[in-house]
Structures are given as structure tokens and as C-alpha cells.
C-alpha positions as CSV (number, residue, x, y, z in Angstrom):
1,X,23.8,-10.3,-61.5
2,X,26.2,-13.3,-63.0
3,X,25.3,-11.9,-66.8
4,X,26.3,-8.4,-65.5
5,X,29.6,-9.9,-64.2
6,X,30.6,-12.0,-67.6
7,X,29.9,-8.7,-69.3
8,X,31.7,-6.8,-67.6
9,X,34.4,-8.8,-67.9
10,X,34.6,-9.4,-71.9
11,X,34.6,-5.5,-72.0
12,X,37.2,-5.0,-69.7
13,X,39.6,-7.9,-72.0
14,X,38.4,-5.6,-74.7
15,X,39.5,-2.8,-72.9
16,X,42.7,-3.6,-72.5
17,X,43.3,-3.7,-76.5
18,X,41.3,-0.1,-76.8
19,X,44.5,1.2,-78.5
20,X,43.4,-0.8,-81.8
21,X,41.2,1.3,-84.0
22,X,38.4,-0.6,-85.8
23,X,40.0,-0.7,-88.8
24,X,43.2,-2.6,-87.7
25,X,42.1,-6.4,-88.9
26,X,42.8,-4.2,-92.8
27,X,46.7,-3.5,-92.4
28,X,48.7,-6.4,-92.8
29,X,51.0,-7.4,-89.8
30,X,54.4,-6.0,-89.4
31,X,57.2,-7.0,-91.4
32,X,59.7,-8.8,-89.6
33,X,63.5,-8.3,-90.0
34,X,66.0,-11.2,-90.6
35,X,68.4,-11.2,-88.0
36,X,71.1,-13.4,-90.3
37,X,71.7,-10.1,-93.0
38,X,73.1,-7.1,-92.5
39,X,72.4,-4.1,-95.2
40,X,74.7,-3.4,-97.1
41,X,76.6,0.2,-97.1
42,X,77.0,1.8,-100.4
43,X,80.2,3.8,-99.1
44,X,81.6,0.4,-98.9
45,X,81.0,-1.0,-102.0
46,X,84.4,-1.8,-103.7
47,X,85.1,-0.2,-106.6
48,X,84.7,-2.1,-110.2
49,X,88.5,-2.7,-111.5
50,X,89.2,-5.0,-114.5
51,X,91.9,-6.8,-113.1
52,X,91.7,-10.1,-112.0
53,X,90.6,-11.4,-108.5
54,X,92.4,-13.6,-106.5
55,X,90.1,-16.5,-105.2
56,X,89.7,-16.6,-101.3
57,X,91.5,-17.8,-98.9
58,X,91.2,-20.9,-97.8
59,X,91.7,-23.1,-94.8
60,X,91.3,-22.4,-91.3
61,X,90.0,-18.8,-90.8
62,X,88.9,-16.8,-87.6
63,X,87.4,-18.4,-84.9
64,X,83.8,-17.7,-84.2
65,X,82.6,-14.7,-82.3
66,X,81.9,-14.7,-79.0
67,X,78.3,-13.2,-78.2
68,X,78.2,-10.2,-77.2
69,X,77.0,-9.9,-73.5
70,X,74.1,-8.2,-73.1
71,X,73.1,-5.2,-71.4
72,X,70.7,-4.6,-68.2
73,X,68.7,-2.6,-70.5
74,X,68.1,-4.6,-73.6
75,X,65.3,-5.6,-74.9
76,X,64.1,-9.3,-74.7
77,X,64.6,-10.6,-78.3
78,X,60.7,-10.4,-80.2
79,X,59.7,-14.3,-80.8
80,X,57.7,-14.4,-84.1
81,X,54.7,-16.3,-84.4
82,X,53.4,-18.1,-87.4
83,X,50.6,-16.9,-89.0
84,X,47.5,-19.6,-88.4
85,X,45.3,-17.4,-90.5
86,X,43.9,-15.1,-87.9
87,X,45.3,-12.1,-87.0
88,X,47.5,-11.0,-84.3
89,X,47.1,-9.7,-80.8
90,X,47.8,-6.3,-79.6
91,X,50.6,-7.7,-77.5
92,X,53.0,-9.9,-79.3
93,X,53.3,-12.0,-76.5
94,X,50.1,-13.5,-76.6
95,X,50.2,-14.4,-80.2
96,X,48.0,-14.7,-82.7
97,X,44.2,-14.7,-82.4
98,X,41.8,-17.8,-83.7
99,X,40.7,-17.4,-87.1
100,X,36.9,-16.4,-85.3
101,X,38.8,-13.9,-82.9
102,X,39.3,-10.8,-85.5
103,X,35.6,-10.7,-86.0
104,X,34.7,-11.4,-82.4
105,X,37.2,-8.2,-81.7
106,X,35.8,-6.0,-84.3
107,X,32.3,-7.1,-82.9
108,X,33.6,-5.8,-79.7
109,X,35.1,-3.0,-80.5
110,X,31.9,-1.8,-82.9
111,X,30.1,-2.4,-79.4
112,X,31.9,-0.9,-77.1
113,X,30.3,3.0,-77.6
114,X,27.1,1.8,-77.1
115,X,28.0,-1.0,-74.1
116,X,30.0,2.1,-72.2
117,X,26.8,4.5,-72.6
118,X,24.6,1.5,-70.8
119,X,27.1,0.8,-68.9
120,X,26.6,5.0,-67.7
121,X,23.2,5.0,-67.8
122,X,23.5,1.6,-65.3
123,X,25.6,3.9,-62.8
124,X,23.8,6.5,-62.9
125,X,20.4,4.3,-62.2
126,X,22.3,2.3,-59.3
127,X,23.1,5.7,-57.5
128,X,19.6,7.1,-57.9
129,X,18.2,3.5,-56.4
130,X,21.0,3.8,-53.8
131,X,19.9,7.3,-52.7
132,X,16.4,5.6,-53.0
133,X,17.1,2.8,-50.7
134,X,18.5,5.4,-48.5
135,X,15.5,7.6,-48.5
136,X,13.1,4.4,-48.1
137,X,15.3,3.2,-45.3
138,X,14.9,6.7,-43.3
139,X,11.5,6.5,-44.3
140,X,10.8,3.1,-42.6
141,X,12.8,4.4,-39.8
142,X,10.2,7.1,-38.9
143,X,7.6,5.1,-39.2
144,X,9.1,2.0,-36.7
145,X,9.5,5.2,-34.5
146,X,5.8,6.3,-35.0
147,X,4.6,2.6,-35.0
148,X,6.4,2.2,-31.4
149,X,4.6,5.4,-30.1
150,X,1.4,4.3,-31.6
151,X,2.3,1.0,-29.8
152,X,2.8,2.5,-26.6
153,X,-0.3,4.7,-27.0
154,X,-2.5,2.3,-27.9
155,X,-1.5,0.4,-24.6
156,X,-2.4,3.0,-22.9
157,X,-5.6,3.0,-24.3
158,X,-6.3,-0.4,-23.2
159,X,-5.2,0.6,-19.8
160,X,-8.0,3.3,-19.6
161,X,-10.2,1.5,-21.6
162,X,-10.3,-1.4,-18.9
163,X,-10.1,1.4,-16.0
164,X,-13.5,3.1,-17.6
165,X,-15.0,-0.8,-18.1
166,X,-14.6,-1.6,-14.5
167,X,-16.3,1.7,-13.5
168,X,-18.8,1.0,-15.7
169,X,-19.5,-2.5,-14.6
170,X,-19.6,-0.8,-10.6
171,X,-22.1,1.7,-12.0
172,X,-23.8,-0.9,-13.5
173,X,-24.1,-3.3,-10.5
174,X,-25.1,-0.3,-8.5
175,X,-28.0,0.4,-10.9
176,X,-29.0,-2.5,-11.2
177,X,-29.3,-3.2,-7.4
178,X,-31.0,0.2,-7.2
179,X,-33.5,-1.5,-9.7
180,X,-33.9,-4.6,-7.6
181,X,-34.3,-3.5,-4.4
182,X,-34.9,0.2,-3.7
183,X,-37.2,1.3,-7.3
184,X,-40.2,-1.0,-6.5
185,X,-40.5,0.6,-2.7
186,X,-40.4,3.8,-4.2
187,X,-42.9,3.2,-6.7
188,X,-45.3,2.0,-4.9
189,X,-45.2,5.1,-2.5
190,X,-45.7,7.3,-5.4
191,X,-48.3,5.2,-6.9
192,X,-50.1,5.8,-3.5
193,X,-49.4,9.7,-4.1
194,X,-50.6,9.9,-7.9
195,X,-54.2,7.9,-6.7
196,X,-54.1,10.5,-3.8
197,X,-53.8,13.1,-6.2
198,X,-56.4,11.4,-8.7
199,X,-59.0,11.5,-6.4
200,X,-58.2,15.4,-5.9
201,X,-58.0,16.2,-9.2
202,X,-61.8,14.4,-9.7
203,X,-62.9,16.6,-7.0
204,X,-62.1,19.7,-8.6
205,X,-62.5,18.7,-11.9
206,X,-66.1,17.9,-11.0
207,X,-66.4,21.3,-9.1
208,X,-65.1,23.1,-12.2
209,X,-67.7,21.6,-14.6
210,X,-70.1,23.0,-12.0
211,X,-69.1,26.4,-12.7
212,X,-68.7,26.0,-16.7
213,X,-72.0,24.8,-16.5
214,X,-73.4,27.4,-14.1
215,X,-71.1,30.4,-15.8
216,X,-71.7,28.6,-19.7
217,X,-73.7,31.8,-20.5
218,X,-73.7,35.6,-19.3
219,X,-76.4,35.5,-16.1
220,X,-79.3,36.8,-17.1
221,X,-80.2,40.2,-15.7
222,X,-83.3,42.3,-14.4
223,X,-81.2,45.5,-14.8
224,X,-82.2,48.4,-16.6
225,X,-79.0,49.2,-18.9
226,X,-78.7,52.8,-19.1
227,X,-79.9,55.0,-22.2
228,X,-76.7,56.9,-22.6
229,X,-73.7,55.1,-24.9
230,X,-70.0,55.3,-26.5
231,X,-67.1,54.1,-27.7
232,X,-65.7,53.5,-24.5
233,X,-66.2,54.4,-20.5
234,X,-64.5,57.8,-21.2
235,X,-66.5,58.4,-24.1
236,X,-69.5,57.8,-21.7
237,X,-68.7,60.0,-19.1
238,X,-68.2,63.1,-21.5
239,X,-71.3,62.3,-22.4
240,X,-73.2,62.7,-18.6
241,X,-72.8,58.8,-17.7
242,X,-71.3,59.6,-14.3
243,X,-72.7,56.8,-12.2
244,X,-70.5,53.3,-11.7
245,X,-72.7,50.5,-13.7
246,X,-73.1,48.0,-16.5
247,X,-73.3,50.6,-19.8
248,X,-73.3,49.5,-23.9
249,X,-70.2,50.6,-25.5
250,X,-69.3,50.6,-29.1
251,X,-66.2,51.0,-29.7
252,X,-66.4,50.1,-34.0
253,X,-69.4,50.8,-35.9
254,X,-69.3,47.4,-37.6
255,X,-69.5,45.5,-34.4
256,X,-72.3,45.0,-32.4
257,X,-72.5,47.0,-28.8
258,X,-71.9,44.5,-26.0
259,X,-71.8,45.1,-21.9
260,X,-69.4,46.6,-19.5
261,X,-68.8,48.1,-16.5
262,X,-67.9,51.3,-16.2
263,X,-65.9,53.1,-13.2
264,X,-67.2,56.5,-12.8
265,X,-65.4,56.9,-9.3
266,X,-61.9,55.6,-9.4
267,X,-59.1,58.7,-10.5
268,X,-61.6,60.5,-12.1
269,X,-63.2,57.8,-13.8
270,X,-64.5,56.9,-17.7
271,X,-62.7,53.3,-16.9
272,X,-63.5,50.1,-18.5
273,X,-63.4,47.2,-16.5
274,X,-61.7,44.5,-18.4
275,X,-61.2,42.4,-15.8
276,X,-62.9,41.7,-11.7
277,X,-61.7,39.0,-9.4
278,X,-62.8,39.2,-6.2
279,X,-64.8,35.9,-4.5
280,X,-63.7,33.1,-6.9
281,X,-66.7,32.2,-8.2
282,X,-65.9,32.1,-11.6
283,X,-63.1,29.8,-13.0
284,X,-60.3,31.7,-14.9
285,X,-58.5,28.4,-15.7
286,X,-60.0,28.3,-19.6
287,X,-59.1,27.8,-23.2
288,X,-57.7,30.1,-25.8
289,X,-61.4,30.6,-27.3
290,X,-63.1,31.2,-24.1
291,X,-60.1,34.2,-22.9
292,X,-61.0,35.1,-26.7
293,X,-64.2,35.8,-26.6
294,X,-64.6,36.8,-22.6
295,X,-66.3,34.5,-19.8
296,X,-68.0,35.4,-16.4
297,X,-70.5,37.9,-15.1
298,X,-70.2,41.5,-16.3
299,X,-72.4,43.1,-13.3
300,X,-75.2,42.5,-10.7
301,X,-77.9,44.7,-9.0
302,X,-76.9,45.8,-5.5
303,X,-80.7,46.1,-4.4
304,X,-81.2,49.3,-6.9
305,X,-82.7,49.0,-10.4
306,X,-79.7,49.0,-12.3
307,X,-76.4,46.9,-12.2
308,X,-74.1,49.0,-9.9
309,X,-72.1,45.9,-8.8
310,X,-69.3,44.3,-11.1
311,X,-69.2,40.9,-11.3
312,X,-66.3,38.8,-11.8
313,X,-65.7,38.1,-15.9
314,X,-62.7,38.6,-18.1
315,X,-64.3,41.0,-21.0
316,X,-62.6,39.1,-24.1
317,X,-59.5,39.3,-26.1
318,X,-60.8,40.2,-29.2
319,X,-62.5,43.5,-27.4
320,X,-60.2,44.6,-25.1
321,X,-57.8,44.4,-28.3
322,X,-60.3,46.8,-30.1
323,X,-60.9,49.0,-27.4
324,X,-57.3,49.8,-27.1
325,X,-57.1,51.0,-31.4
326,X,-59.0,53.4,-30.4
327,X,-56.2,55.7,-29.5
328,X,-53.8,55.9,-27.1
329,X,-54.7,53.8,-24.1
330,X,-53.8,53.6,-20.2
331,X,-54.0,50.4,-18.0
332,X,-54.8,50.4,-14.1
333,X,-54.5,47.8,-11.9
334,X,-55.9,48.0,-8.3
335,X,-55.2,44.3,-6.3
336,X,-56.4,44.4,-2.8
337,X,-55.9,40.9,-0.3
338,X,-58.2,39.8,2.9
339,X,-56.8,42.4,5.6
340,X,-58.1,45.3,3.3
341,X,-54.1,46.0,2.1
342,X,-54.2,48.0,-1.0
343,X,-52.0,48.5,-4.5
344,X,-52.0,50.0,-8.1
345,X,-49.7,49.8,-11.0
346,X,-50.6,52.8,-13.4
347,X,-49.0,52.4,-17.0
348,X,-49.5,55.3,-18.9
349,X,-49.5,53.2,-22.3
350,X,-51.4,49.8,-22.9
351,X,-51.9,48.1,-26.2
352,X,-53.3,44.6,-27.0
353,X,-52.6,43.5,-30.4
354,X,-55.4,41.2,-32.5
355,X,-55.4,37.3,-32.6
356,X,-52.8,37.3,-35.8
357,X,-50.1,38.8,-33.6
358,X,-51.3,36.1,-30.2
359,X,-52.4,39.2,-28.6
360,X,-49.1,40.3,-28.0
361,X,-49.1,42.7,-24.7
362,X,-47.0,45.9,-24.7
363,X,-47.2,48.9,-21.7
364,X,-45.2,51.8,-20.5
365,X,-44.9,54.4,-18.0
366,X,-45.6,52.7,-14.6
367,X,-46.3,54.6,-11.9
368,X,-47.9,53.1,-8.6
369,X,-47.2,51.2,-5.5
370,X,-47.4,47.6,-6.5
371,X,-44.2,47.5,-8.4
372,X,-43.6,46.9,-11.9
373,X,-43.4,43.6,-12.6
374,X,-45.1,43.4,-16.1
375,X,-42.0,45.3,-16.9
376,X,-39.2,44.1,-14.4
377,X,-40.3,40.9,-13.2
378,X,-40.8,40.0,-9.9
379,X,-39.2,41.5,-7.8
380,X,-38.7,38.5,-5.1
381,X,-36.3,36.6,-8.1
382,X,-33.2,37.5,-9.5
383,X,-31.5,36.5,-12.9
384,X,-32.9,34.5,-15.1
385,X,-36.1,33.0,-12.8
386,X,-36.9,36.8,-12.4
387,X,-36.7,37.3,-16.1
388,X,-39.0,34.8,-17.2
389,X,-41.5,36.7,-15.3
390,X,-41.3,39.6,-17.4
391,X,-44.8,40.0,-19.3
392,X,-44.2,43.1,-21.5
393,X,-43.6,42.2,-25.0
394,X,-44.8,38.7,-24.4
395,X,-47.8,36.7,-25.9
396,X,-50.8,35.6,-24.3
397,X,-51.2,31.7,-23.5
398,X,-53.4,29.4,-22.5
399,X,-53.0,26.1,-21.0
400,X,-53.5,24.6,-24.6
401,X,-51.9,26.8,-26.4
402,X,-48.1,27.8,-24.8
403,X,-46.9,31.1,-27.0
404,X,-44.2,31.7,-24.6
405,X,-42.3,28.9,-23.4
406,X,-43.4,29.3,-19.7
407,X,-47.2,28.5,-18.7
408,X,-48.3,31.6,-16.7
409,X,-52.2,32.9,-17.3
410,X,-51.3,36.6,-18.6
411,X,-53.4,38.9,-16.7
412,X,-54.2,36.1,-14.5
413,X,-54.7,38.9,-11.4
């Protein structure tokens, strides 16, 4: 900042002499007049004549003039300066210039152009970094604004934060109390319960591998199977089979013919029994290969040579599957409890798909008195728990192998 001030200063003292032109240290300085002459006026010049002249006068002549007074107005008389070899100043008054001074000027004067173009460029920068600093300074103004919110926010943070750690610490206490003192009573109640419920489970674990054991294989039979044969129970019956008993069907010529009962009696009969239930006896809790391939007794002699009593068995996945490819197939299920109370569902279509598709169930139609819940759910829920009842257009599962999310025994009836 001092250079800038000394610089501006030797161009303003060059400044002041801008009415010089560059060229002025090449004309000589101005003549000066001598004050002791007066010109002389031609009109006054006397006359030639060839007589003779008279020498002057002489002795005492006029007394000196007086000076003439001066005026408000005139001019202060111009003091000349000796020449010391530089040259002169713009203003008389300051005389004459060092010898070094001319060039200096002209030095100055050759650099003034350029020096006063800086000089613009300079004012021009200083107003931009003004209006800069300005900006800046707003700039920094919104964010000591912002920083005081944040400030404030962040204090209120804090505040919360220790509000939230104190709840957490009571929660914590009261956990951990709850660990202490009331966790080990109640575990060792339920410890008591789960080896209550141990021993139960042995029990009927053990009684189930009496009837696995005992049902491992279809009973053997003394039966006489009868002569006559079909497809299916219908196919029987058009065929003179009219009496209720264990028949061969074959319902594909590339399978081998395999037992069922036949219902001769019930709504005109020709119906397979897929399914009997009716002491317990046999344990429907099984795998997905048992339910797969069918489990259980298919029929037992009432005192008569032939099998006219229906055991309890579930026929087999894989067959009742084939049996309704056949063509189109109807479903009826009769459920009776211990007072002799009776009810049907009738669903006018019934289709089991194969193994591939999980044996996906799919009926239609209903018609009966025990409501249609493979449809509709049952009907003692409502919303969502009465939903997940639904079993139409579900899969069939086992307990080892869940296909639908919810562990029900399809067709467990």
C-alpha cells in the first residue's frame, strides 16, 4: 500500500504539468524581452537633411520620472531565471528543472498512458473485490445465522438425547432386576412344565410307534375280493357291483389295480372311499410319503365272506390324484360325532393335482349342511384367522413339509 501511495503521488506532480506535450524538452525556451529598449517607430524616424546638427544640450536636464503607479490589475513583473543547463518548468515560478529532471519528465510523461490504464484496471478490480467483500460478508452473515440455529438445535439435541438416556438407564435397571430376581422363578416353573410335557410326549410317542408298527403294512385279509372290476366305484356299479365292499379298481392301464371300498348305498352310490375315520385306531399324524402313497386298513369282514366293513386308511395321494383325471369328479363328505349328529358337504367339482403341482386341492359347487368351509373358512372366525382356514386352492402339507405357511393336515377329517 506505501508503493501504491508514492506512485500515486509522482503521477499526480506529473499531472499537474499534463499541458506539456512530449516533445516540449525540443523547443528552445522563450525569448525574453529587455525591459531597458523601447522599439523604435519608423513614423518617427527624422528625416535625413544635409545640414549640420547642432550637438546636444548639455547640463542639467529633466529630472527623473517618477514610476508609474501600478494598477490593481497588473501583472506581477516575470523574474527570469538563469539557465543551469536543464530545462524549464511549466510554471515559471518554480524555475528551472535539474539537468536529470527533462528526462525524468519525459520518462513520465511517455508513462503516463500506460500508468492511467493500470491505474483503471486497479479501480475497476478494487470495486469488484469491494462488491466481493460485500457478497462474502452477507455470505458469512447467513451462515452465523444458520450456525446459531444449528447451535440451538443441537442443544436441543443434547437435551433429548440425555432425556432418552435416562429412560434408557430406568428400562435398563428394570430389566435387569427382572433378570435377577423374577426370570429364575419363572424358569424353573416352566422347566417343571416342559419335563411334564416330556414325559407326555414319551407316552404317546411310544403309543404311536405301536400303531406304525402294528398299521406298517395293509392287514392281511381272508376276504374274498369280488370278480367284477373298473376304473372306479361308478364304473363298478354300471357294471352289476351293487353291494358296499372292498373291490379292485383300475383307474390307468399302466398301473397296477390296488383295493378300495366302494359305497354302493350312500346317494345312489358308485363312491370311492378315499378316506374313513371312525375309532382312532390308525394314526393320521404321518409324513409326506406315507399321505403319498396311502396308510391304514382299506376294509374288514363283518362276519360274511367278503369285506363289507371299511376300515379306517387314507387311500394315497398319488391315487386319489389319478382317480380324479379321469373326468370330471364330485367330492362328499359325511362327518358324524358321538350323539349320532349328522353332516355332508357336497361339492359338485373336486380335482387333486399330481406331486409336481404339491397336490394342489381345488372344488366347487357346495351344497350340504355342514357349511363350506374348504371354500369360506370357518365359519366360527372372522377376517384374517377365518381366511387362513380357507383350503381351496391350497397345497397339501405335512408336518415336514409346510406348502402353505399354516400347519393344518388337509383333509385331516
Amino acid at each position: 500500500m506505501k508503493l501504491l501511495l508514492l506512485f500515486l503521488l509522482c503521477v499526480s506532480s506529473v499531472q499537474s504539468q499534463g499541458s506539456l506535450d512530449y516533445d516540449d524538452e525540443d523547443e528552445s525556451p522563450p525569448k525574453m524581452e529587455i525591459r531597458s529598449n523601447r522599439p523604435l517607430d519608423k513614423r518617427r524616424e527624422m528625416a535625413p537633411t544635409l545640414r549640420p546638427v547642432a550637438p546636444p544640450i548639455t547640463g542639467a536636464g529633466y529630472r527623473p520620472r517618477p514610476p508609474k503607479r501600478g494598477k490593481a490589475t497588473d501583472k506581477k513583473e516575470r523574474i527570469v531565471y538563469p539557465d543551469a543547463g536543464g530545462c524549464k518548468h511549466a510554471l515559471e515560478e518554480l524555475g528551472v528543472l535539474c539537468p536529470t529532471g527533462c528526462e525524468l519528465r519525459t520518462t513520465l510523461l511517455k508513462q503516463e498512458k500506460s500508468v492511467k490504464g493500470v491505474i483503471n484496471d486497479l479501480k475497476v478490480k478494487v470495486n469488484t473485490l469491494s462488491e466481493s467483500s460485500s457478497t462474502f460478508y452477507e455470505y458469512v452473515t447467513v451462515l452465523e445465522d444458520k450456525l446459531v440455529k444449528r447451535q440451538k438445535q443441537r442443544k436441543d439435541n443434547d437435551d433429548l438425547l440425555s432425556q432418552y438416556n435416562t429412560e434408557v438407564e430406568l428400562q435398563y435397571n428394570y430389566i435387569k432386576d427382572n433378570l435377577d430376581n423374577n426370570i429364575p422363578s419363572s424358569l424353573r416353573v416352566l422347566r417343571a412344565v416342559v419335563d411334564s410335557l416330556h414325559k407326555k410326549i414319551q407316552k404317546l410317542e411310544n403309543a404311536i410307534a405301536t400303531q406304525v408298527d402294528y398299521c406298517g403294512a395293509p392287514c392281511s385279509v381272508s376276504c374274498n375280493i369280488p370278480v367284477v372290476s373298473g376304473k372306479e366305484c361308478e364304473d363298478i356299479i354300471r357294471k352289476g357291483g351293487e353291494i358296499s365292499e372292498m373291490y379292485l379298481i383300475q383307474p390307468d392301464p399302466f398301473v397296477k389295480p390296488y383295493r378300495v371300498y366302494c359305497d354302493m348305498e350312500t346317494d345312489n352310490g358308485g363312491w370311492t372311499l378315499i378316506q374313513n375315520r371312525q375309532d382312532g385306531s390308525v394314526n393320521f399324524g404321518r409324513v409326506w410319503d406315507q399321505y403319498k402313497k396311502g396308510f391304514g386298513n382299506i376294509a374288514k369282514s363283518g362276519g360274511k365272506n367278503y369285506c363289507d366293513t371299511p376300515g379306517e386308511y387314507w387311500l394315497g395321494n398319488d391315487k386319489i390324484s389319478q382317480l380324479t383325471k379321469i373326468g370330471p369328479t364330485e367330492v362328499l363328505i359325511e362327518m358324524e360325532d358321538w350323539d349320532g349328529n349328522k353332516v355332508s358337504a357336497h361339492y359338485g367339482g373336486f380335482t387333486i393335482q399330481n406331486e409336481g403341482n404339491k397336490y394342489q386341492l381345488s372344488v366347487s359347487n357346495y351344497k350340504g349342511t355342514a357349511g363350506n368351509a374348504l371354500m369360506e373358512g370357518a365359519s366360527q372366525l372372522y377376517g384374517e384367522n377365518r381366511t387362513m382356514t380357507i383350503h381351496n386352492g391350497m397345497y397339501f402339507s405335512t408336518y415336514d413339509r409346510d406348502n402353505d405357511g399354516w400347519y393344518v393336515l388337509a383333509l385331516d377329517i
